[in-house]
C-alpha atoms as a printed R data frame, in Angstrom:
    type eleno elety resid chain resno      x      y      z
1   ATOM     1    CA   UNK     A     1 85.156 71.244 22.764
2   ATOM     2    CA   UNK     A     2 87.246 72.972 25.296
3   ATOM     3    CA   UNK     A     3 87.970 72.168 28.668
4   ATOM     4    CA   UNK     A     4 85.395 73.524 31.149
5   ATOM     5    CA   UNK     A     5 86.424 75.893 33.014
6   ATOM     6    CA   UNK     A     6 83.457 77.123 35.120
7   ATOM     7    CA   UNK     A     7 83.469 75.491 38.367
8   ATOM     8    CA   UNK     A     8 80.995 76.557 41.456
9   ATOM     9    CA   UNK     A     9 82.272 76.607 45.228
10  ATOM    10    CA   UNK     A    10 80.716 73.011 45.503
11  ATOM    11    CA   UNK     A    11 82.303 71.608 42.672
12  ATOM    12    CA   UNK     A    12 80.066 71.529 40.612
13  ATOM    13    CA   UNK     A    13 81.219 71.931 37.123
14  ATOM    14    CA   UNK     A    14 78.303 74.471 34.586
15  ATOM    15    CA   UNK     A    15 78.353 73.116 31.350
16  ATOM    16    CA   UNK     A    16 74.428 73.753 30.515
17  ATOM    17    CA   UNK     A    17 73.528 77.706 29.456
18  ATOM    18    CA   UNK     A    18 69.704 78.352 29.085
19  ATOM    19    CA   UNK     A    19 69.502 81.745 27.227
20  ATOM    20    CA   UNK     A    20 66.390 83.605 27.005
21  ATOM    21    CA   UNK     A    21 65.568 85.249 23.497
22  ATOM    22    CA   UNK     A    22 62.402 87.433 24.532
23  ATOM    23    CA   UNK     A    23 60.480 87.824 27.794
24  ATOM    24    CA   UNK     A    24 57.318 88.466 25.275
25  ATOM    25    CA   UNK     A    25 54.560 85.273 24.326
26  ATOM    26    CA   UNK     A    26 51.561 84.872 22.451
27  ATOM    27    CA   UNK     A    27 50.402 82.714 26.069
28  ATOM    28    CA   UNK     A    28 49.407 83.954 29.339
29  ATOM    29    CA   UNK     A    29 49.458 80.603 30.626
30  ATOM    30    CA   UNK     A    30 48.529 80.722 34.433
31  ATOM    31    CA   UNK     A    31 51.827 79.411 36.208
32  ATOM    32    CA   UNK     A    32 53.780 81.334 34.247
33  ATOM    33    CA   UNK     A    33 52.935 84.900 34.182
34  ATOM    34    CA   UNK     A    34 49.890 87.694 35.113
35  ATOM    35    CA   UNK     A    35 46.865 88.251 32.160
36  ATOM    36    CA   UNK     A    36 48.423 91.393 31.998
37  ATOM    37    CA   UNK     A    37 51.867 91.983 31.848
38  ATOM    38    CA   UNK     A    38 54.254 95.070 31.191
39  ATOM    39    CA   UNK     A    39 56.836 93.612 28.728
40  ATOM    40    CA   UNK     A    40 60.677 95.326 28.982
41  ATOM    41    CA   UNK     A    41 61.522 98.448 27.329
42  ATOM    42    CA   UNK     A    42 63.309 97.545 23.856
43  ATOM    43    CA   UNK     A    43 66.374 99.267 24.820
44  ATOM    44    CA   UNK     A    44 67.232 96.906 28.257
45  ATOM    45    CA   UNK     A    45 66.725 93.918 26.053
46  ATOM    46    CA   UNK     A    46 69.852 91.798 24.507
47  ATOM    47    CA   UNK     A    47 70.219 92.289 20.443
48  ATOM    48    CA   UNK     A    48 70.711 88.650 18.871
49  ATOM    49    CA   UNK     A    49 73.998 89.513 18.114
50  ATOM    50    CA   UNK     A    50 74.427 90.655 22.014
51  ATOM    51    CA   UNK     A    51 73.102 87.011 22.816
52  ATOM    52    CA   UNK     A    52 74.999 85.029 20.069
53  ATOM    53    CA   UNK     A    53 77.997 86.769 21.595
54  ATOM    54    CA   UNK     A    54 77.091 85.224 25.369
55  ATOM    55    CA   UNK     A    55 76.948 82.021 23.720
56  ATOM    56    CA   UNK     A    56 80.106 81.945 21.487
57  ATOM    57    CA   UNK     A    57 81.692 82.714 25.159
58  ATOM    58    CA   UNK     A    58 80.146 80.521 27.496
59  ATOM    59    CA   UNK     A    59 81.227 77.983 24.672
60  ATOM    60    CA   UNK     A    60 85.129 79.188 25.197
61  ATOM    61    CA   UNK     A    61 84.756 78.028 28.822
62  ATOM    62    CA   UNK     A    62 83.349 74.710 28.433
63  ATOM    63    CA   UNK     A    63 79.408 74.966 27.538
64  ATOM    64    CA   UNK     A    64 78.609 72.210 26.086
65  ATOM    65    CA   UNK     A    65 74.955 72.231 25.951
66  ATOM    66    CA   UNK     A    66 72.347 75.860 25.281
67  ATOM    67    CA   UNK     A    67 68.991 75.952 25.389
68  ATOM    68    CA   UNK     A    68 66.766 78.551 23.764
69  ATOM    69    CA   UNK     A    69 63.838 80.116 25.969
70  ATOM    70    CA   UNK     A    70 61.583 82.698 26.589
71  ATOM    71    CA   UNK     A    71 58.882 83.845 27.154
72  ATOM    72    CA   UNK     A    72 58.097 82.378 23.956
73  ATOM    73    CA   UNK     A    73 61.319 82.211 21.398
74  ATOM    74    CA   UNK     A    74 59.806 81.767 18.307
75  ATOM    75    CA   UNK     A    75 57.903 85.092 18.439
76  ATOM    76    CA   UNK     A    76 61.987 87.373 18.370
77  ATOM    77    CA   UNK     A    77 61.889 88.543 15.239
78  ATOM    78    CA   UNK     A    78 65.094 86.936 13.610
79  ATOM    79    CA   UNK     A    79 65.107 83.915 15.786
80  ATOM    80    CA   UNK     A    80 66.572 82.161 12.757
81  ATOM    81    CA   UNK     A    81 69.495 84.316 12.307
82  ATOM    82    CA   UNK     A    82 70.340 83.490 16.318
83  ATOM    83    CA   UNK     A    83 70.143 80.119 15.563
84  ATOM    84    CA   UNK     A    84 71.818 79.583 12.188
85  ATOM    85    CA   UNK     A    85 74.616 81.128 14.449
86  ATOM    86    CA   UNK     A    86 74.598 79.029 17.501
87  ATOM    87    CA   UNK     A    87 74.135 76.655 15.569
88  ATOM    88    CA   UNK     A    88 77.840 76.883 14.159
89  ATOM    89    CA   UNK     A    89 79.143 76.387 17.547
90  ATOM    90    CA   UNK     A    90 80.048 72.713 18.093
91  ATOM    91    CA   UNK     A    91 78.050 72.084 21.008
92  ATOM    92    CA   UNK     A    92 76.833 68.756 22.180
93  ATOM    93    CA   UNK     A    93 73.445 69.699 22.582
94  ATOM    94    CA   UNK     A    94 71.436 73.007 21.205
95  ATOM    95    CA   UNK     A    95 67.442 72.740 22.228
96  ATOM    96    CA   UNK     A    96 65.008 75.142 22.244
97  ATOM    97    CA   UNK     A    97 61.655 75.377 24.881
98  ATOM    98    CA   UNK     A    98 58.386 76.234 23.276
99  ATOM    99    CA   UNK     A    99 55.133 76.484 23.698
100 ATOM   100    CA   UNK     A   100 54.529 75.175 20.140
101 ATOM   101    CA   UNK     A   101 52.329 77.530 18.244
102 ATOM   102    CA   UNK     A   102 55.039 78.476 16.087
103 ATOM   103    CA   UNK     A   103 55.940 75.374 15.119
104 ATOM   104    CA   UNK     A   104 53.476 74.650 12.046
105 ATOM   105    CA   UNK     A   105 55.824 77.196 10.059
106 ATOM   106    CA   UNK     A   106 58.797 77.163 11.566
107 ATOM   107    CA   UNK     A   107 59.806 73.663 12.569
108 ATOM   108    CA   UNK     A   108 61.553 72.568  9.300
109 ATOM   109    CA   UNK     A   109 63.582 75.577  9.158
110 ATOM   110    CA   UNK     A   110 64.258 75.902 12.758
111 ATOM   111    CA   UNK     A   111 66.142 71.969 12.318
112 ATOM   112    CA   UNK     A   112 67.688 72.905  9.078
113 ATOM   113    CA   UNK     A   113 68.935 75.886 10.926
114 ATOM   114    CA   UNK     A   114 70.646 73.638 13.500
115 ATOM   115    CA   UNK     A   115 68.707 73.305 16.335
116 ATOM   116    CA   UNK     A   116 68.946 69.491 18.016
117 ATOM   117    CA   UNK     A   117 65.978 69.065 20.270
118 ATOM   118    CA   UNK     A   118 63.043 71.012 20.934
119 ATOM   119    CA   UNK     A   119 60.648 70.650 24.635
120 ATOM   120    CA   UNK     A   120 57.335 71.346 23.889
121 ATOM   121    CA   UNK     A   121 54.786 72.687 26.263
122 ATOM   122    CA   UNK     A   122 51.376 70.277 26.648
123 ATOM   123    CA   UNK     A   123 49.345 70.857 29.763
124 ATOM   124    CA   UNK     A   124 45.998 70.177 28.408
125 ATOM   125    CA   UNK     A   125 44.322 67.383 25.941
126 ATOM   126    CA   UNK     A   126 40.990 69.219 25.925
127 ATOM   127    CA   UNK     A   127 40.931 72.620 24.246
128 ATOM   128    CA   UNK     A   128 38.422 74.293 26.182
129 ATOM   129    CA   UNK     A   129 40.962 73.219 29.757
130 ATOM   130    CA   UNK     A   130 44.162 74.412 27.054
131 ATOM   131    CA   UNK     A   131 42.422 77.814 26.652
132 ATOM   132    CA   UNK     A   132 42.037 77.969 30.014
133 ATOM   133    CA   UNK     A   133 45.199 77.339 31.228
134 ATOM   134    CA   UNK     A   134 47.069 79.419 28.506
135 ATOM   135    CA   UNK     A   135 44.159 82.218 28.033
136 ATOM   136    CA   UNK     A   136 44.858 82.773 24.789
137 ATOM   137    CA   UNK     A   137 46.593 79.297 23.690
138 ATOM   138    CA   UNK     A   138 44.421 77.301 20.669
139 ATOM   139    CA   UNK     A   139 45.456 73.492 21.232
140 ATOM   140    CA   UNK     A   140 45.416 72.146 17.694
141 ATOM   141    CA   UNK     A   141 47.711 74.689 16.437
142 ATOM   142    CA   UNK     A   142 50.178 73.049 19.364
143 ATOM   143    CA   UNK     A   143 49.378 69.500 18.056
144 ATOM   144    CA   UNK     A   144 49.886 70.118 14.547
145 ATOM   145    CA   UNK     A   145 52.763 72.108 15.741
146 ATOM   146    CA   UNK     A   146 54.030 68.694 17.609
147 ATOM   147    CA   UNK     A   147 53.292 66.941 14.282
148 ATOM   148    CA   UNK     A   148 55.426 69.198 12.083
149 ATOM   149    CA   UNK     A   149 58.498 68.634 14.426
150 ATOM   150    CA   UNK     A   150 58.050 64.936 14.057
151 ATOM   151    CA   UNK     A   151 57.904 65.237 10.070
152 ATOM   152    CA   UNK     A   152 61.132 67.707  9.945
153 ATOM   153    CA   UNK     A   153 62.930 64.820 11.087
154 ATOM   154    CA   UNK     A   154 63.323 66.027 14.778
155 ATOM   155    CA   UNK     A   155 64.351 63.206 16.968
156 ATOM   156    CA   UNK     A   156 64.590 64.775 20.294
157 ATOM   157    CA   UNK     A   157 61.116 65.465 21.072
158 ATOM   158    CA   UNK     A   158 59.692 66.234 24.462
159 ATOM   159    CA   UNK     A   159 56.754 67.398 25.640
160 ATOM   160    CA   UNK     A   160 56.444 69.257 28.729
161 ATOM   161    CA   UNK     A   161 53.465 68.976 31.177
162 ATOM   162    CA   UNK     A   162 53.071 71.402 34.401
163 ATOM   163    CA   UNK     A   163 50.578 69.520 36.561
164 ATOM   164    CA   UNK     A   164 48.353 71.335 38.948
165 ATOM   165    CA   UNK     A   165 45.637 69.658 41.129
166 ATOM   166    CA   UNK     A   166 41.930 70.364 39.964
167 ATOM   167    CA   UNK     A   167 43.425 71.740 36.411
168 ATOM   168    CA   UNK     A   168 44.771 68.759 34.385
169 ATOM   169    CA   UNK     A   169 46.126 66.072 37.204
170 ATOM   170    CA   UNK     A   170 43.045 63.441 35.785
171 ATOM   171    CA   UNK     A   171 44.842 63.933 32.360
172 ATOM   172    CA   UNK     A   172 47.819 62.713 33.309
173 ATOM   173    CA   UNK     A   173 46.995 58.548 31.949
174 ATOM   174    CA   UNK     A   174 45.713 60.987 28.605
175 ATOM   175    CA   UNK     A   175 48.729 62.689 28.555
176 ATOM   176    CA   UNK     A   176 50.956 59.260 28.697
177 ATOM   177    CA   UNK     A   177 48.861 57.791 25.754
178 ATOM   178    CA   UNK     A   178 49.241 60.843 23.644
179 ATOM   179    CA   UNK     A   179 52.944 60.624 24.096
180 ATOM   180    CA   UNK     A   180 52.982 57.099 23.479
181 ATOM   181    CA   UNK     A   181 51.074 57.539 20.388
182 ATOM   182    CA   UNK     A   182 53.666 59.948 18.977
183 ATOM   183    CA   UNK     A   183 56.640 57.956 20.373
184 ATOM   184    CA   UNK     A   184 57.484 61.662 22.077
185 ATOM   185    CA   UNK     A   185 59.118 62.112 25.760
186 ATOM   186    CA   UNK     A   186 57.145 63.523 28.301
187 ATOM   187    CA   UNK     A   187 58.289 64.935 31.352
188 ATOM   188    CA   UNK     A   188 55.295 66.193 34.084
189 ATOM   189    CA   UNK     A   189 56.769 69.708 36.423
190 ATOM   190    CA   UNK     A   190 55.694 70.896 40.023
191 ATOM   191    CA   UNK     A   191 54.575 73.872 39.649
192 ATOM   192    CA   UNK     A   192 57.418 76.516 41.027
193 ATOM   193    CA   UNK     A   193 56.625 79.902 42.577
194 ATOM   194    CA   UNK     A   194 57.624 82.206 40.806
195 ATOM   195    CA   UNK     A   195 56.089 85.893 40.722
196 ATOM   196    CA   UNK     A   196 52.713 86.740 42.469
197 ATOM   197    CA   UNK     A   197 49.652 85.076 40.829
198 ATOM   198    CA   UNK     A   198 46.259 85.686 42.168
199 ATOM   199    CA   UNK     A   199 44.568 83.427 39.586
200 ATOM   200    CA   UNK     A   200 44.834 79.968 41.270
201 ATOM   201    CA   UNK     A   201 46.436 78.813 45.252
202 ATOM   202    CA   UNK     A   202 49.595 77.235 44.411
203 ATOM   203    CA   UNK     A   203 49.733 75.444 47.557
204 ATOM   204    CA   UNK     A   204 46.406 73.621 47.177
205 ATOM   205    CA   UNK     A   205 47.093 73.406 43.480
206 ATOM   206    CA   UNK     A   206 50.605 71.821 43.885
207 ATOM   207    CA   UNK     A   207 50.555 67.825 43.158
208 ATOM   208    CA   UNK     A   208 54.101 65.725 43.894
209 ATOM   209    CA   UNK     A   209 55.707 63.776 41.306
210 ATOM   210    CA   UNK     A   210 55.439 60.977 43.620
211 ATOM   211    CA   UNK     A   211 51.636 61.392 43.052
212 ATOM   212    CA   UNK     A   212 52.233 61.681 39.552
213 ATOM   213    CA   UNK     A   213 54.307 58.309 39.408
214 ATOM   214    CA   UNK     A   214 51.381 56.622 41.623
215 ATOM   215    CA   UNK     A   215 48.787 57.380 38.741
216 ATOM   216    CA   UNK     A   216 50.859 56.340 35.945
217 ATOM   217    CA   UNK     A   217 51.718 53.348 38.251
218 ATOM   218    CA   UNK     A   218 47.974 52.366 37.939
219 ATOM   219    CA   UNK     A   219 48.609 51.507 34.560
220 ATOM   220    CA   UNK     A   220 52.352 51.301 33.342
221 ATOM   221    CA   UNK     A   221 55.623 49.990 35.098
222 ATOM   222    CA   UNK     A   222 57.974 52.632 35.494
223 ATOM   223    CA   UNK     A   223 61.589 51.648 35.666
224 ATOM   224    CA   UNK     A   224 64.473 54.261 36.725
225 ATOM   225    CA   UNK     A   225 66.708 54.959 33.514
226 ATOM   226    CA   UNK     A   226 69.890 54.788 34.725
227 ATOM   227    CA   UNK     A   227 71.939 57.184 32.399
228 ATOM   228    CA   UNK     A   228 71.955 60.832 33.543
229 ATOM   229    CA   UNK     A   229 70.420 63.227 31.065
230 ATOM   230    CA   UNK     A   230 72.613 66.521 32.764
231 ATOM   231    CA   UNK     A   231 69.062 67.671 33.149
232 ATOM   232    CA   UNK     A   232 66.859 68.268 36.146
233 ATOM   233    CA   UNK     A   233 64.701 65.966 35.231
234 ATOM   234    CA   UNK     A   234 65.146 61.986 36.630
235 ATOM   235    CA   UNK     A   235 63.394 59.560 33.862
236 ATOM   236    CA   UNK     A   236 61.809 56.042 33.262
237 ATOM   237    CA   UNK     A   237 60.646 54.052 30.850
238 ATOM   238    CA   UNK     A   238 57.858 51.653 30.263
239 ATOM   239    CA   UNK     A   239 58.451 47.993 29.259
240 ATOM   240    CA   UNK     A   240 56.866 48.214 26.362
241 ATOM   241    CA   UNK     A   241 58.185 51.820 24.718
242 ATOM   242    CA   UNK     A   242 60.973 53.352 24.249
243 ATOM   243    CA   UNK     A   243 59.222 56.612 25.502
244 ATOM   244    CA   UNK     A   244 60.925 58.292 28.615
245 ATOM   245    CA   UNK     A   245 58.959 59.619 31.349
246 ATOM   246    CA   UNK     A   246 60.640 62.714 33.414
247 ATOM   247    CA   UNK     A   247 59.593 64.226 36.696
248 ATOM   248    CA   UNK     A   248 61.178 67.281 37.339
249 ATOM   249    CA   UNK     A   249 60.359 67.539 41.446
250 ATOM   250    CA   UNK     A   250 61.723 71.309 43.019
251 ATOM   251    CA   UNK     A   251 59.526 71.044 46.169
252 ATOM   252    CA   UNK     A   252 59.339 67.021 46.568
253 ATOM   253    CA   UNK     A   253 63.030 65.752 45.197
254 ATOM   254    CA   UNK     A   254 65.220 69.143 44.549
255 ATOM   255    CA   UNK     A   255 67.821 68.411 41.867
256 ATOM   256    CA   UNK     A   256 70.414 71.235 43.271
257 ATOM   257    CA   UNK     A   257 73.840 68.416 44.174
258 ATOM   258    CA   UNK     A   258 74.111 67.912 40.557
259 ATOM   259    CA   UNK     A   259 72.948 71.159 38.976
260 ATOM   260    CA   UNK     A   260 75.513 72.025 35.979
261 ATOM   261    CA   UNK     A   261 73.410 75.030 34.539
262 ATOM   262    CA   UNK     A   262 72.741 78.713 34.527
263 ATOM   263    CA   UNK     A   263 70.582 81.425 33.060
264 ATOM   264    CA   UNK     A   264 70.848 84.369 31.128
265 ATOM   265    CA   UNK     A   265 67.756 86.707 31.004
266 ATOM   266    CA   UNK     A   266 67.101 88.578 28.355
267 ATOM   267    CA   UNK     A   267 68.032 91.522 29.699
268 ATOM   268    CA   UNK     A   268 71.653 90.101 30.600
269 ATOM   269    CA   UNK     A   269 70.990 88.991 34.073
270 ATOM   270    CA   UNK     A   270 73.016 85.763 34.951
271 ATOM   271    CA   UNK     A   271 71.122 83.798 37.359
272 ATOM   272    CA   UNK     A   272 73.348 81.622 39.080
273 ATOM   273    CA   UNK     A   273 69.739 79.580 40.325
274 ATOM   274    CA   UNK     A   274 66.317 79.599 39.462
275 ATOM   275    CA   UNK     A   275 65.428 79.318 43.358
276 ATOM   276    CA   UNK     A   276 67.450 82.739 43.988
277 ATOM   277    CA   UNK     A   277 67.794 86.127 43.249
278 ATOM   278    CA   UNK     A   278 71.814 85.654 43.165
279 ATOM   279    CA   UNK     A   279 72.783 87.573 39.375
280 ATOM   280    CA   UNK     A   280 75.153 89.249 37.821
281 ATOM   281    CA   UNK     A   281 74.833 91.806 35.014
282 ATOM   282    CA   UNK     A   282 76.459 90.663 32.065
283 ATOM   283    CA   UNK     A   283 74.650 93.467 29.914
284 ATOM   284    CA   UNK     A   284 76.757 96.223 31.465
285 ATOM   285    CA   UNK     A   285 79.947 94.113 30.880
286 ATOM   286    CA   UNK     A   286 78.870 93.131 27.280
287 ATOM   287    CA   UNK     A   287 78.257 97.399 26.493
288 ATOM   288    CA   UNK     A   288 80.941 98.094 28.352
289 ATOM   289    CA   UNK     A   289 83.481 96.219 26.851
290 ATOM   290    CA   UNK     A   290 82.160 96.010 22.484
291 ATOM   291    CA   UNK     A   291 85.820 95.084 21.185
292 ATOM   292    CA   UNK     A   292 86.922 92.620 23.559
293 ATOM   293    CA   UNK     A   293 86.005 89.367 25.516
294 ATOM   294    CA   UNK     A   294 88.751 89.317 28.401
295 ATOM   295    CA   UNK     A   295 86.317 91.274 30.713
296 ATOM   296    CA   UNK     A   296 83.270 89.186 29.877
297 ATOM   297    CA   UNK     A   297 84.648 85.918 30.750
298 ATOM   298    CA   UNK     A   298 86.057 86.823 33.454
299 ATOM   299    CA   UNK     A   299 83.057 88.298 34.708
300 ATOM   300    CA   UNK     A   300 81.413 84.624 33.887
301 ATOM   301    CA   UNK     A   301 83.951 83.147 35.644
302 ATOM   302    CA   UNK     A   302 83.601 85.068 39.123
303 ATOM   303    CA   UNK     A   303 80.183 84.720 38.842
304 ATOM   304    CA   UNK     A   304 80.100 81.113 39.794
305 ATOM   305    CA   UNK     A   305 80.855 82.251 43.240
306 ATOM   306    CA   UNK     A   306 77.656 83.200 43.689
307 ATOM   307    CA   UNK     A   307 75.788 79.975 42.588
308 ATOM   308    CA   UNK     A   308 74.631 78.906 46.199
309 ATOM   309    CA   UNK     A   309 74.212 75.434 47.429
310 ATOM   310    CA   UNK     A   310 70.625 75.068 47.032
311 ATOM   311    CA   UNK     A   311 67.061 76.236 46.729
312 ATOM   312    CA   UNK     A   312 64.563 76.769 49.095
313 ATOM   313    CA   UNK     A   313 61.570 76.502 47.335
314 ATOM   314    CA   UNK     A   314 57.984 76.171 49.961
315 ATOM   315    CA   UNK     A   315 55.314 73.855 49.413
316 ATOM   316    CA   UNK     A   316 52.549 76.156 50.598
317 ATOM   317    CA   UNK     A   317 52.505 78.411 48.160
318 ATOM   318    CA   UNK     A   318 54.323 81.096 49.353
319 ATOM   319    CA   UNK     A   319 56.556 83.631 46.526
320 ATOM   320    CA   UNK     A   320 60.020 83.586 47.058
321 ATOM   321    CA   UNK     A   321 60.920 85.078 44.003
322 ATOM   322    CA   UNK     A   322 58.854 87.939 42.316
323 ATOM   323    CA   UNK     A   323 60.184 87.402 38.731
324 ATOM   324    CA   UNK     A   324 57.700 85.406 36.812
325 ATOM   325    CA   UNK     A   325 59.039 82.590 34.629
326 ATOM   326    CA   UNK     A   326 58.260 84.608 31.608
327 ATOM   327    CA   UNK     A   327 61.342 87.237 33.075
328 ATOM   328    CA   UNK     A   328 63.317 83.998 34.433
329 ATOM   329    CA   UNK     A   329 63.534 81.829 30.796
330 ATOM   330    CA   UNK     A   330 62.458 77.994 31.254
């Protein structure tokens, strides 16, 4: 692996790309997106070999770890071409984020492809509060989705749990069983706001990890792992399982003085923070310039100018950003 090479203003070195395949998904779920949604024209969206090209050269400056997102990945046609591709590249980590659906069919070939790790979305036990949350989501195709990652042999499991007050907060002891049971990582989210939703108050809705931790707390000891994932997320473990519990905290415990990651739309915006609207557009350079990389990298490069120090993100409720996460990739 090369030396990095991408360094912010703060020092911060970016070895971490999350790359979004699709903005499309067979969800709606609530936090994530409106019921109905206009979808981008075909022509403003990256080809796989437009994305597998981003990768190979955030790679040549020191990536050492890409994620796969969405929308949902699994439903770009080809996905396995992408990453039978990526997967050639060396890195130290290659994960995907999905909301498991696919997974039934695909999860065998997606880690004989190459992928390492997949994060699976779980807000809901109960499939009536599932079908709620997603509005179109059916929660046993998820959980034998979660089950056919464990039998193709994929080690790095988690599971991914947005908690919202009044929604799914009194499944949270549920939610650490079921993880338990499958010897799976969990990690619980606060909610972020992201694009205008009129379906629920995400002020009222929003619950801490703190309050999270205090629940669990009622039942497990929690103990700080000590090793740094290079993830937002800050982990601990029970006494009595190997499983590791996240909490991944934008309003309560922001994770911005050790960020080491970016975003890449599908569309070809670079997002130099999830908590900003500070991009560059790496689709004009990657059109612009078909033969060549020089231009590309460099644009890369400069780009980490713009990576501020931090996000602001409100705990009333209030939109800062009118992208939904859908647009933004997870």
């Amino acid at each position: 692996m090369p030396q990095a090479k991408l360094t912010d203003r703060f020092g911060r070195t970016v070895n971490y790309v999350r790359l979004s395949v699709t903005d499309r998904c067979d969800f709606r779920c609530v936090y994530c997106m409106a019921e109905d949604m206009t979808f981008l024209p075909r022509q403003q969206v990256l080809t796989l070999e437009e994305i597998a090209r981003l990768a190979r050269n955030f790679v040549a400056l020191g990536t050492e770890k890409i994620r796969l997102t969405g929308g949902e990945p699994l439903v770009r046609k080809d996905i396995l071409e992408l990453v039978r591709e990526v997967g050639t590249y060396g890195l130290r980590d290659f994960a995907m984020t999905t909301n498991g659906s696919q997974l039934p069919t695909m999860a065998e070939k997606l880690r004989k492809a190459g992928l390492h790790r997949l994060n699976i979305s779980l807000d809901s036990l109960d499939s009536e509060k599932f079908r709620s949350i997603t509005r179109t989501g059916n929660l046993q195709q998820v959980l034998d989705g979660i089950d056919a990652a464990r039998d193709a042999g994929f080690r790095g499991i988690k599971l991914n749990t947005v908690v919202m007050k009044g929604r799914n907060d009194e499944e949270i002891p549920e939610l650490i069983e079921f993880a338990r049971r499958k010897q799976v990582d969990i990690s619980f989210i606060e909610e972020m706001p992201l694009g205008e939703i009129s379906e629920h108050d995400r002020g009222l809705a929003l619950c801490t990890s703190e309050e999270v931790r205090d629940i669990i707390r009622q039942r497990h000891e929690l103990i700080p792992v000590a090793k740094d994932s290079g993830g937002p997320a800050r982990y601990y473990q029970m006494p009595d399982s190997d499983v590791r519990v996240g909490f991944i905290s934008p309003h309560s415990h922001n994770f911005c003085s050790t960020c080491n990651r970016v975003r890449v739309t599908v569309e070809g915006r670079l997002l130099l923070c999830l908590g900003n609207e500070h991009s560059v557009d790496l689709r004009r350079v990657l059109r612009g310039n078909p033969v060549t990389d020089d231009k590309l990298q460099q644009a890369i490069i400069d780009a980490m100018d713009l990576k501020p120090e931090r996000h602001h993100f409100s705990t009333n409720g209030d939109v800062q950003i009118l992208r939904f996460m859908n647009m933004t990739g997870g």
